[in-house]
C-alpha positions in Angstrom: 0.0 0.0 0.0 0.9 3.5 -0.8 0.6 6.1 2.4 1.3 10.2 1.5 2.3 9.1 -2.5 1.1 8.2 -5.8 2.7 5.7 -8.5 2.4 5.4 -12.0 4.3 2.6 -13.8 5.1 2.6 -17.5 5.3 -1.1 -18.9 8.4 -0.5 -21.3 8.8 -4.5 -22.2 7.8 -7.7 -21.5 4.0 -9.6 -19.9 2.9 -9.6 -16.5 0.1 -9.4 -14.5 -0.6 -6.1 -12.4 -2.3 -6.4 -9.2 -4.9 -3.3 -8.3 -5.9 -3.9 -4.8 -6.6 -7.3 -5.5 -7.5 -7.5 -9.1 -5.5 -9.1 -11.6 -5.3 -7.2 -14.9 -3.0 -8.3 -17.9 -0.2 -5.9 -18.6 2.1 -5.6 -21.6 4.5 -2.7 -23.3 2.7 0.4 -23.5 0.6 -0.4 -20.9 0.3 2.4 -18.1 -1.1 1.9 -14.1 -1.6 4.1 -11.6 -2.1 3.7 -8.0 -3.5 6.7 -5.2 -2.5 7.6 -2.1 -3.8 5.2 0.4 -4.3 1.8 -2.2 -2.3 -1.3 -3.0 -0.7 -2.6 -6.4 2.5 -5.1 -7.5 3.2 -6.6 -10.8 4.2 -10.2 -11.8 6.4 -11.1 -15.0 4.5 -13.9 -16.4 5.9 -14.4 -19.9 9.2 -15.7 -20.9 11.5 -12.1 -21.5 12.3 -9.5 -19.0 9.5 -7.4 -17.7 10.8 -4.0 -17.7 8.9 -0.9 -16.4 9.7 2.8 -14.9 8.3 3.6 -11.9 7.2 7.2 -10.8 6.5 7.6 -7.3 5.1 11.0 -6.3 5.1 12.3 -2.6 2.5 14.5 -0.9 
């Protein structure tokens, strides 16, 4: 969980599975997820490469 920040990822390469607070949505390149102040998220590589991604965290 995030507590006084945000976070946006950017899915740069790769397959995974992002979890939003308990939800399972597919993610590939291009793909972009953002979490608020106060929720939970995480990401799985599921496919075979590297999943790469940037991650912005913002602060309060």
């Amino acid at each position: 969980e995030h507590h006084g920040e945000t976070e946006t990822y950017y899915i740069l390469s790769g397959t995974g599975m992002y979890e939003d607070n308990g939800k399972a949505i597919p993610a590939e390149a291009g793909d972009v997820f953002f979490c608020k102040d106060g929720d939970g998220h995480g990401i799985k590589n599921t496919g075979t490469e590297d999943l790469t991604f940037v991650a912005l965290i913002l602060k309060k």
